[in-house]
N, CA, C and O atoms as a GROMACS GRO file, in nm:
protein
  264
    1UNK      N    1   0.136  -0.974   0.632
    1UNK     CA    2   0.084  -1.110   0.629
    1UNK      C    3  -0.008  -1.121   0.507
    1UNK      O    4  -0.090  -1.033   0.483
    2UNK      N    5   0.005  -1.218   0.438
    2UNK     CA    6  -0.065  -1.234   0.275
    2UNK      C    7  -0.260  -1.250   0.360
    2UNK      O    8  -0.292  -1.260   0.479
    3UNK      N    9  -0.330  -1.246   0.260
    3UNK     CA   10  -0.418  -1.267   0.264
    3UNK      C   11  -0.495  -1.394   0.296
    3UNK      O   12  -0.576  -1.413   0.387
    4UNK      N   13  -0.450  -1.478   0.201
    4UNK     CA   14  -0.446  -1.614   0.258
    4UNK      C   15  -0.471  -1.665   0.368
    4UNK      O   16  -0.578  -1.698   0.419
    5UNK      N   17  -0.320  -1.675   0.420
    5UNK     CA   18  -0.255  -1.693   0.533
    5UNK      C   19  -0.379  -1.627   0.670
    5UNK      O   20  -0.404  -1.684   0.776
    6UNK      N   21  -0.425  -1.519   0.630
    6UNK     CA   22  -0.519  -1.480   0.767
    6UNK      C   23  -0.683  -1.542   0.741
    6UNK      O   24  -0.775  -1.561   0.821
    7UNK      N   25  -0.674  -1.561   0.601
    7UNK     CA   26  -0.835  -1.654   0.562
    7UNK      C   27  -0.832  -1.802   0.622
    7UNK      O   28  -0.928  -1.869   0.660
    8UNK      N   29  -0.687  -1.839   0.620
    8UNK     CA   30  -0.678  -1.963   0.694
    8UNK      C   31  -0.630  -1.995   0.814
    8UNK      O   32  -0.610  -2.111   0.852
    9UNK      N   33  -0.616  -1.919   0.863
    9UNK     CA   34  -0.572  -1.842   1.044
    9UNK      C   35  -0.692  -1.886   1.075
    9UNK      O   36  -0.717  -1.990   1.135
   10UNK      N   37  -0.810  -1.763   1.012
   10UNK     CA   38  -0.950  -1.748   1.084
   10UNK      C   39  -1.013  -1.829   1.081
   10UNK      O   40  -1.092  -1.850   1.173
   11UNK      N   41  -1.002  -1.927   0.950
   11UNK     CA   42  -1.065  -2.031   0.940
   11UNK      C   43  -1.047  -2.158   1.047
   11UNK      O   44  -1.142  -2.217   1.098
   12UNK      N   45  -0.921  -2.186   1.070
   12UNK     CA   46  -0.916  -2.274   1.157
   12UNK      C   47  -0.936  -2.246   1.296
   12UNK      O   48  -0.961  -2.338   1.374
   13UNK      N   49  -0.924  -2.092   1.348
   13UNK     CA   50  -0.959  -2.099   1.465
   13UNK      C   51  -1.164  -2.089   1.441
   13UNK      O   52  -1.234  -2.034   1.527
   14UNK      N   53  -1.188  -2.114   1.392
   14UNK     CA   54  -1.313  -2.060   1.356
   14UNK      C   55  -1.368  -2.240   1.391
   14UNK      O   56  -1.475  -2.255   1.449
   15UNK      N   57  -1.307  -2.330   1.360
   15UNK     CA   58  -1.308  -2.499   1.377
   15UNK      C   59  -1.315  -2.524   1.509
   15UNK      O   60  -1.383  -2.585   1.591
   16UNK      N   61  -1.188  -2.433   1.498
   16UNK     CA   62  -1.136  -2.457   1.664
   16UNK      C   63  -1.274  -2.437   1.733
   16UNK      O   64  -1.341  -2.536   1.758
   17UNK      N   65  -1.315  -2.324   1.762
   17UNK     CA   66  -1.422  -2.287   1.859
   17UNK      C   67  -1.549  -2.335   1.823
   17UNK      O   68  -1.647  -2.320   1.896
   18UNK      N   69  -1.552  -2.401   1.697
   18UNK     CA   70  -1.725  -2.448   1.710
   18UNK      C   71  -1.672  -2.569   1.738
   18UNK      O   72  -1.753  -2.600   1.824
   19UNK      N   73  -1.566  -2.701   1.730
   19UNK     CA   74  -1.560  -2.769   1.799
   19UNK      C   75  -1.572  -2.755   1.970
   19UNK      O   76  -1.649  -2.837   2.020
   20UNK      N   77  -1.533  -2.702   2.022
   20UNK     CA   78  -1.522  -2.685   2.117
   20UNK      C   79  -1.639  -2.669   2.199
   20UNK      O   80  -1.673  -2.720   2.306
   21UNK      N   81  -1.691  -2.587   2.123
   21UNK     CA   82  -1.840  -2.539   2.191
   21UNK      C   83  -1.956  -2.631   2.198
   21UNK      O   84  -2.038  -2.634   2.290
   22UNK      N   85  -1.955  -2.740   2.042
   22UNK     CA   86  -2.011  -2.852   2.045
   22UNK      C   87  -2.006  -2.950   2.152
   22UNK      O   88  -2.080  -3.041   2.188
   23UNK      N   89  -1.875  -2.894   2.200
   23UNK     CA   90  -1.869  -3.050   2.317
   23UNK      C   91  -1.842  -2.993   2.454
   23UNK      O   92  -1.773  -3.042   2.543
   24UNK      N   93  -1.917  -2.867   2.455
   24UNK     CA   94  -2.001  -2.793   2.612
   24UNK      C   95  -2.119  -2.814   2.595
   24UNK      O   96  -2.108  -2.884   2.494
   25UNK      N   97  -2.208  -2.810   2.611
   25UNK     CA   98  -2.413  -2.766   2.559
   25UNK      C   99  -2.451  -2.785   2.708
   25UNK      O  100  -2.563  -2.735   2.721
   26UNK      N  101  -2.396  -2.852   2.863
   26UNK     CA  102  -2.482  -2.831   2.918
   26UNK      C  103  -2.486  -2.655   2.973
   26UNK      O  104  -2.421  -2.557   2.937
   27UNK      N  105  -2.577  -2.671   3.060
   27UNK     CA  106  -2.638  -2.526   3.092
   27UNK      C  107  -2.521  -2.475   3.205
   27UNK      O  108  -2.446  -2.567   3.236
   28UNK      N  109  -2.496  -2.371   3.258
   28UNK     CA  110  -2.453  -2.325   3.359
   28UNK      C  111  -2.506  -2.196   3.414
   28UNK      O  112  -2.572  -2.118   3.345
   29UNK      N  113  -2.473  -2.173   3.561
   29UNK     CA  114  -2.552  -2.048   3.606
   29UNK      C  115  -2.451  -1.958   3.595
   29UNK      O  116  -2.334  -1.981   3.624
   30UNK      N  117  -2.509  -1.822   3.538
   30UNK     CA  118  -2.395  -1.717   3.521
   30UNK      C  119  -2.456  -1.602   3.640
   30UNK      O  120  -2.573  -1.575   3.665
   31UNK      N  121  -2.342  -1.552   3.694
   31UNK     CA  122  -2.397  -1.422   3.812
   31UNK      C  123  -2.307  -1.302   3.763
   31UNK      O  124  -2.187  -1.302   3.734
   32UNK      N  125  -2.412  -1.188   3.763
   32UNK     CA  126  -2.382  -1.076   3.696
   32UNK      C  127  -2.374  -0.973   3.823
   32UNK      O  128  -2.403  -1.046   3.918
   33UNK      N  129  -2.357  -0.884   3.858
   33UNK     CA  130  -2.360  -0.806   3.962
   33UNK      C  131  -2.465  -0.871   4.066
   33UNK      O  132  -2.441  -0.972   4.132
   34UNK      N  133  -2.581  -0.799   4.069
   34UNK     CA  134  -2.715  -0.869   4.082
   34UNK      C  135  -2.817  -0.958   4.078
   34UNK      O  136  -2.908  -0.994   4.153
   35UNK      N  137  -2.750  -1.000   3.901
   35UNK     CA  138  -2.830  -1.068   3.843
   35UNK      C  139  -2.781  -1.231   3.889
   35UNK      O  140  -2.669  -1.256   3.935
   36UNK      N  141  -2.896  -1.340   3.864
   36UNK     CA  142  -2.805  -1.446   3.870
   36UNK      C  143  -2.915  -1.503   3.763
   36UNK      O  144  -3.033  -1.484   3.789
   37UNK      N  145  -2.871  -1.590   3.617
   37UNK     CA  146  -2.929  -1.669   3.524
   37UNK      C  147  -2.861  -1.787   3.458
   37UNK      O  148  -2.740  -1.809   3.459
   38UNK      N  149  -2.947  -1.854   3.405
   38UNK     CA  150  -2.850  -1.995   3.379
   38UNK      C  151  -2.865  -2.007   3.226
   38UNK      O  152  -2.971  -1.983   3.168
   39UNK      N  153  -2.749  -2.047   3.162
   39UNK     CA  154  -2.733  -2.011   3.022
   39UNK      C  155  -2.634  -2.158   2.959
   39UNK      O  156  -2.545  -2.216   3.022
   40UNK      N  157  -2.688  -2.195   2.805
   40UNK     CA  158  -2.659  -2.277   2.804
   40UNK      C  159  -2.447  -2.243   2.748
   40UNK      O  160  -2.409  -2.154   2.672
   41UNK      N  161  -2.375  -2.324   2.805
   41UNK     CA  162  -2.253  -2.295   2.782
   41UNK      C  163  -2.228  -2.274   2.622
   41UNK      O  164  -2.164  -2.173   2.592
   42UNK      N  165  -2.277  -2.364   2.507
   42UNK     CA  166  -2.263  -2.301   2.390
   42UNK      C  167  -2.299  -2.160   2.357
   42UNK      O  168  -2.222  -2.120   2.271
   43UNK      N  169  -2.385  -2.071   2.391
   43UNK     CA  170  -2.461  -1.954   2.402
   43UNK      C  171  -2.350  -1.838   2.462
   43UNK      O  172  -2.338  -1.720   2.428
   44UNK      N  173  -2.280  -1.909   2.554
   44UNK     CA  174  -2.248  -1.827   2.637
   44UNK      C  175  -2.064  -1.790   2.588
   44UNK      O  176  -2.011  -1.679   2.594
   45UNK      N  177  -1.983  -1.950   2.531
   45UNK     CA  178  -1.882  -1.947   2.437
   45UNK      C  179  -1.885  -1.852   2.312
   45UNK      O  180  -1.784  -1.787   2.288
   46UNK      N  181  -1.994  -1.841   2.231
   46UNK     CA  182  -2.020  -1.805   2.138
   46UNK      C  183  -2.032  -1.658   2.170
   46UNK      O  184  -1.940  -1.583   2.136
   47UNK      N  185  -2.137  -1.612   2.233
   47UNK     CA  186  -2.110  -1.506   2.276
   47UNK      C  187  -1.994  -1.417   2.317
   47UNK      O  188  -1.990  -1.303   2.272
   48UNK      N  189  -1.901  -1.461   2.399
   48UNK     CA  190  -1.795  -1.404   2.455
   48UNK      C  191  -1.705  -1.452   2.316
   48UNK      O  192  -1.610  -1.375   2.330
   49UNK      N  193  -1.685  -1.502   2.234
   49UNK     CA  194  -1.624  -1.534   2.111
   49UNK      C  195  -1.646  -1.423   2.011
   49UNK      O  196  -1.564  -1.382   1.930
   50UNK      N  197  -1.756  -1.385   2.029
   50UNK     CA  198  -1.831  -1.223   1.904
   50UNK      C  199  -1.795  -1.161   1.968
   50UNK      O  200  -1.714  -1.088   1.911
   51UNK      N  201  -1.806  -1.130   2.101
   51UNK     CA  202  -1.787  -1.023   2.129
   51UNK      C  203  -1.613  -0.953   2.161
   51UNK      O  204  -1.586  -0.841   2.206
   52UNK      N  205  -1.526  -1.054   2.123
   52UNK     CA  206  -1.373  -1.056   2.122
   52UNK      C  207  -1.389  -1.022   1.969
   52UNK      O  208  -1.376  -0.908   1.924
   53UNK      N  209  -1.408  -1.097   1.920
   53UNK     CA  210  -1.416  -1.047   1.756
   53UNK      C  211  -1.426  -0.922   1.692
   53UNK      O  212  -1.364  -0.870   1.600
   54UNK      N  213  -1.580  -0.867   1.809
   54UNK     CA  214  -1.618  -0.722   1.691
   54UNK      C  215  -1.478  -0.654   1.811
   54UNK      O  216  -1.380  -0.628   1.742
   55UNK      N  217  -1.460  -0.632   1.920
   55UNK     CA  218  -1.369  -0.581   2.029
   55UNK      C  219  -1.212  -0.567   1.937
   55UNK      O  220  -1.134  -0.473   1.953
   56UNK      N  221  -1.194  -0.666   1.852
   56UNK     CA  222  -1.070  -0.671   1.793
   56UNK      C  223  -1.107  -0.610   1.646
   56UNK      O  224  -1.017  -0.532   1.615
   57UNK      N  225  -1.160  -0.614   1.592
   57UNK     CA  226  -1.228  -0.535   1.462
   57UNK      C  227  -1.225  -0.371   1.462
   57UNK      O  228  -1.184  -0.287   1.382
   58UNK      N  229  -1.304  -0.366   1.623
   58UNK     CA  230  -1.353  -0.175   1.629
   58UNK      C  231  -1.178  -0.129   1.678
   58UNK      O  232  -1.136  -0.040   1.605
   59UNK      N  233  -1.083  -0.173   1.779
   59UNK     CA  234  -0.990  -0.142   1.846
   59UNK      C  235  -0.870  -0.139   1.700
   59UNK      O  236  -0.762  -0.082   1.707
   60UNK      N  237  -0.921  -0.214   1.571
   60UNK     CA  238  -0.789  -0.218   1.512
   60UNK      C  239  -0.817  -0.135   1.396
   60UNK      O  240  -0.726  -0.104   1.320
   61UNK      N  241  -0.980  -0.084   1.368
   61UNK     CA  242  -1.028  -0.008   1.264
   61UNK      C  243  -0.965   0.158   1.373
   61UNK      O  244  -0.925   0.262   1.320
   62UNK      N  245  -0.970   0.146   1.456
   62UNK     CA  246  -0.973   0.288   1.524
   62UNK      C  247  -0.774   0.356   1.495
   62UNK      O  248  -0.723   0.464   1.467
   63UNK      N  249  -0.715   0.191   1.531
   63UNK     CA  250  -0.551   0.226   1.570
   63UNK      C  251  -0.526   0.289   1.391
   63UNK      O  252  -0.453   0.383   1.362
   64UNK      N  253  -0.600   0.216   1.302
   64UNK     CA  254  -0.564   0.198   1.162
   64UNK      C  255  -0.572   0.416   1.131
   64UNK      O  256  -0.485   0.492   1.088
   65UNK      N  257  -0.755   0.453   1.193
   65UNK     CA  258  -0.736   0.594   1.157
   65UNK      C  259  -0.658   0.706   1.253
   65UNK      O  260  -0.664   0.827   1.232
   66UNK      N  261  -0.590   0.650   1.351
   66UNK     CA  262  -0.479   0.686   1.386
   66UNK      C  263  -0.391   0.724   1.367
   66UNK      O  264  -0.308   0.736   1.458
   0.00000   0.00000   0.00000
């Protein structure tokens, strides 16, 4: 896949999700095992969005020294 082509992949999903997230902001309660806290839904999109990101970064740097 050219270079390009994945600068403008990322880019648009990159639209994609801050649109998206813009038009969540209220708060919601999140429950963790134990825990229970309320977080605002942009915070919480964004979050689980990085953390797929670096998840796909470390899993494809690892297959690469494979």
């Amino acid at each position: 896949m050219s270079n390009n082509l994945k600068m403008y992949a990322g880019l648009g999903l990159l639209i994609l999700v801050v649109l998206f997230t813009l038009q969540n902001t209220e708060t919601v309660p999140i429950s963790f095992l134990f825990w229970e806290f309320r977080i605002s839904r942009v915070l919480m999109i964004l979050l689980i969005f990085v953390i797929g990101v670096l998840v796909g970064v470390f899993s494809s740097n690892y297959l690469k020294r494979k």
